[in-house]
N, C-alpha and C positions, 0 to 999 in steps of 0.2 A: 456033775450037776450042782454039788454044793461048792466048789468053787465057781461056776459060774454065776452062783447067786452072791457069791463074796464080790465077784467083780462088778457086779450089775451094781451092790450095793458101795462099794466106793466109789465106784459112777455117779452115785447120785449124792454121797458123800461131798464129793469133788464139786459137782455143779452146785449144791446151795451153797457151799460156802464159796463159789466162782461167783452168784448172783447176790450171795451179800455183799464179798470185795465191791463189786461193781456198784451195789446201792451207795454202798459208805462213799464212792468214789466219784460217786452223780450227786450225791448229796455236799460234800466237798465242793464238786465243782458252782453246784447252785450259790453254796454260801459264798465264794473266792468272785461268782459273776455281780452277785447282792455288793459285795464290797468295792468291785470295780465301778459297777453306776454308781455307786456311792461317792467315791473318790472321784469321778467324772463329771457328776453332778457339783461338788466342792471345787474343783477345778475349773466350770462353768463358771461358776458364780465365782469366783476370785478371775476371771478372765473378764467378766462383765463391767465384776466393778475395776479393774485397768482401764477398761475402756470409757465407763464413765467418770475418771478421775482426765483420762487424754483429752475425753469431749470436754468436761470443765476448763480445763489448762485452756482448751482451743478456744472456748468463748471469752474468756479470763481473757487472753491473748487480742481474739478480735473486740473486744469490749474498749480495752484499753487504747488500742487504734483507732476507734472512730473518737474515744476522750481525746486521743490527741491531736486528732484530725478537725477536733469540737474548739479546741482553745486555738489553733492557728486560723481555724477563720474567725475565731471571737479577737485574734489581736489581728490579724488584717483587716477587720470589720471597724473595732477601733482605729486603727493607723488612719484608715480611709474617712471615717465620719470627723477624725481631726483634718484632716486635708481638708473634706467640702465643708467643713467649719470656718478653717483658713477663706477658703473662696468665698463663702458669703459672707464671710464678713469685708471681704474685698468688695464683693458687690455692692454690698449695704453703702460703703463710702462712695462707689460708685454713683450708686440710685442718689445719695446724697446729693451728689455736682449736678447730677444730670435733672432731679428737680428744683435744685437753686437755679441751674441756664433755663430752664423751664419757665421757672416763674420769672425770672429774667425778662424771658422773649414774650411771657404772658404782660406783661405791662407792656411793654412795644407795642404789642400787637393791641392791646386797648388805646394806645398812646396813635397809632396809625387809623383804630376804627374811627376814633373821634374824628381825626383830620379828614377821612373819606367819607363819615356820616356829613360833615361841611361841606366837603367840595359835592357831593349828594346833591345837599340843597342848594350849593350855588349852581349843580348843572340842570334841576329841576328849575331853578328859576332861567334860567337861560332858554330850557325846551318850552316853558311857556310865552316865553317874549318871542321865540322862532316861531312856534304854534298862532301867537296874535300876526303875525307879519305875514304868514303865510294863508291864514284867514282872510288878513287886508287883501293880498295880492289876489286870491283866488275871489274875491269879489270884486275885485279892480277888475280881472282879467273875464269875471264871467261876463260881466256887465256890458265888456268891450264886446266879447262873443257875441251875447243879443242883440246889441246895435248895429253889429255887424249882421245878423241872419238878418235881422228886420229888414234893413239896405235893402239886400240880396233879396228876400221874398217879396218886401213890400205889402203883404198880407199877415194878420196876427197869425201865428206860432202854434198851433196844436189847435183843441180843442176843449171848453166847458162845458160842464152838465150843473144847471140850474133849476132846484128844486121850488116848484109853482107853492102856494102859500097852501092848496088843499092836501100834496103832497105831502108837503110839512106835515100837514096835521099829523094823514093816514101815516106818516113813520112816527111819530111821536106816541101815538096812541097802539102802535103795533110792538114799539121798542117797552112801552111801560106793559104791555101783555105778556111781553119773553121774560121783564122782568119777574114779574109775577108768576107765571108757568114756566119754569127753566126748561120742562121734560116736551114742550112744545117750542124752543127756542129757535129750530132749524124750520119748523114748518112757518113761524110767524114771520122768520128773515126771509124766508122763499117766496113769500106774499109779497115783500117791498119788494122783491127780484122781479116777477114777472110782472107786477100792478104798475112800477114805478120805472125800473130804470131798464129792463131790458127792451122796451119800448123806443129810448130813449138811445140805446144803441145799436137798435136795429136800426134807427131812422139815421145815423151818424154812417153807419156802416153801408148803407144805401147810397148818399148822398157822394161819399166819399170813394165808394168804392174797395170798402174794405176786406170783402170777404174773398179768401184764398189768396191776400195779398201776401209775399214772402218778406221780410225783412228784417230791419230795426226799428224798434220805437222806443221811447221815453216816456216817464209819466214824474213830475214836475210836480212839488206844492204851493198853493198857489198864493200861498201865504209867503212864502221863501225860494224861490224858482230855483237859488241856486242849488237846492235838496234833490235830488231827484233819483229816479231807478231806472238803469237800462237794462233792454230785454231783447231777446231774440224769440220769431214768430212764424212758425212755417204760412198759420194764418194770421193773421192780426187779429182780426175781427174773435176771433174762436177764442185767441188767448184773450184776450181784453175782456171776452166773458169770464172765462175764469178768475183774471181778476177780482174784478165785480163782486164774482159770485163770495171771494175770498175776505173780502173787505166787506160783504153784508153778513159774514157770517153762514152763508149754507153749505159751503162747502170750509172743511178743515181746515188749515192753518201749520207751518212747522213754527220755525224757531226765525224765519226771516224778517227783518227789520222792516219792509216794507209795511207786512201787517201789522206789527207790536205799538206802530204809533196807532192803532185805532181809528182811524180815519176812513170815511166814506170817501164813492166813487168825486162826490163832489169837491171834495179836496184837494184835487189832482187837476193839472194843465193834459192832456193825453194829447200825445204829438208820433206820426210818423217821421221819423229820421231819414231813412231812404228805404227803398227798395232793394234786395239783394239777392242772388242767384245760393237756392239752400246750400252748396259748397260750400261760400263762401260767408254764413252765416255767423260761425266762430268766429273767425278771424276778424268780422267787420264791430259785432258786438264786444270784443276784449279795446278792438280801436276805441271804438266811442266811450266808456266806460273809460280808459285812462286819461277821453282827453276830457269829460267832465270831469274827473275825479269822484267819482262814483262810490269807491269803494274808501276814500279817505274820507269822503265830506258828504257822502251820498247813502243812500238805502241797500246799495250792493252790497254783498258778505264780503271782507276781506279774507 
């Protein structure tokens, strides 16, 4: 029994001082793992700063490459701005010649304007001596025309409208009314239309036969016969009212020369030319029209 408690008791003899070894030897090992992070940590950081001394070196490196990549296009940049230095200054002697021949050919060319501002005026005086001669002829040559229809008809040439002296008055006293009432000037001209002259060519157009006639006709000043307007008429009679109507004023007006001289129905010789089948309506009106001369010496539009 009492050694059994001897050995119970170095049993346990054995195990504390097994579980202090073991402390001492955990405790050991704490302090040896404390020194390793230590050293590890230290080792870190001298591995970091290598690296950041590498990265420095690397931009130090790339730094220095783009400096030197900086001065060869600053001296290709120079080499270049002396080259296009060279070239304009070439130019410049250039632009030099080229506006000396400049001014050069600018004198010529005033030296030429003058000679052809001359010959100008000697061919302007030329087109007016052509202009008088061809005046001459074209009144030689109407003059002959007329004596010649005369021949041939035997009877005067168209017809006039002669304003009776009460007439006169009623336009004189109607025309100083439009002047006075502008905003009444189509109703007072419509008054001499029906009062005065449409009367005047219904009785023309009776007599004559004019209504629904087709053709060409003429209208003549009677001041200057050789002036005159051709015209083409499915009726006669219809158009020659419009006329009328054009030259008193009630009806509008464009930009035709016939109206812009101002002149009354009475102004005018009114002639049928011929008869003509509507087909052939164009074709006979551009006839007559070049062989009056219509459009050079005449009321036609050119």
């Amino acid at each position: 029994m009492q050694a059994t408690n001897i050995i119970l008791l170095l049993l346990l003899i054995t195990f504390v001082v097994l579980c202090f070894y073991l402390h001492l030897q955990q405790t050991k090992l704490k302090t040896e793992e404390k020194k390793a992070e230590e050293r590890e940590k230290k080792l870190r950081e001298k591995i970091k700063k290598a690296q950041d001394v590498t990265n420095l070196e690397q931009e130090v490196t790339r730094l220095q490459s783009v400096l030197d990549t900086t001065h060869h296009l600053i001296d290709t940049t120079n080499t270049e701005i002396a080259s296009v230095s060279e070239g304009l200054q070439q130019k410049k002697e250039e632009y030099k010649e080229t506006i000396q021949a400049l001014n050069e050919a600018k004198v010529l060319l005033e030296k030429q304007r003058a000679t052809i501002l001359t010959n100008d005026k000697e061919i302007d005086s030329l087109a007016e001596t052509i202009d008088s001669l061809k005046n001459s002829y074209r009144a030689a040559l109407f003059a002959s025309k007329r004596e010649e229809e005369k021949k041939e008809s035997g009877d005067q040439i168209g017809w006039t409208f002669c304003l009776e002296a009460h007439e006169e008055n009623l336009t004189r006293i109607l025309k100083g009314l439009m002047a006075t009432y502008p905003d009444l000037e189509t109703d007072f001209a419509n008054i001499i239309w029906k009062k005065i002259w449409l009367p005047k060519i219904q009785k023309l157009a009776g007599q004559q036969s004019l209504d629904g006639k087709t053709g060409i006709y003429r209208l003549r000043l009677v001041d200057d016969e050789s002036v005159a307007y051709v015209g083409q008429a499915v009726n006669i009679k219809e158009r020659w009212y419009t006329h009328m109507k054009k030259m008193l004023g009630v009806e509008k007006t464009g930009n035709e020369k016939l109206y812009s001289l101002g002149y009354g129905p009475e102004k005018f010789i009114w002639e049928l030319v011929e008869e003509v089948d509507k087909q052939d309506l164009d074709e006979r009106e551009k006839f007559w029209i070049e062989w009056w001369g219509c459009k050079e010496w005449g009321l036609n539009k050119k």
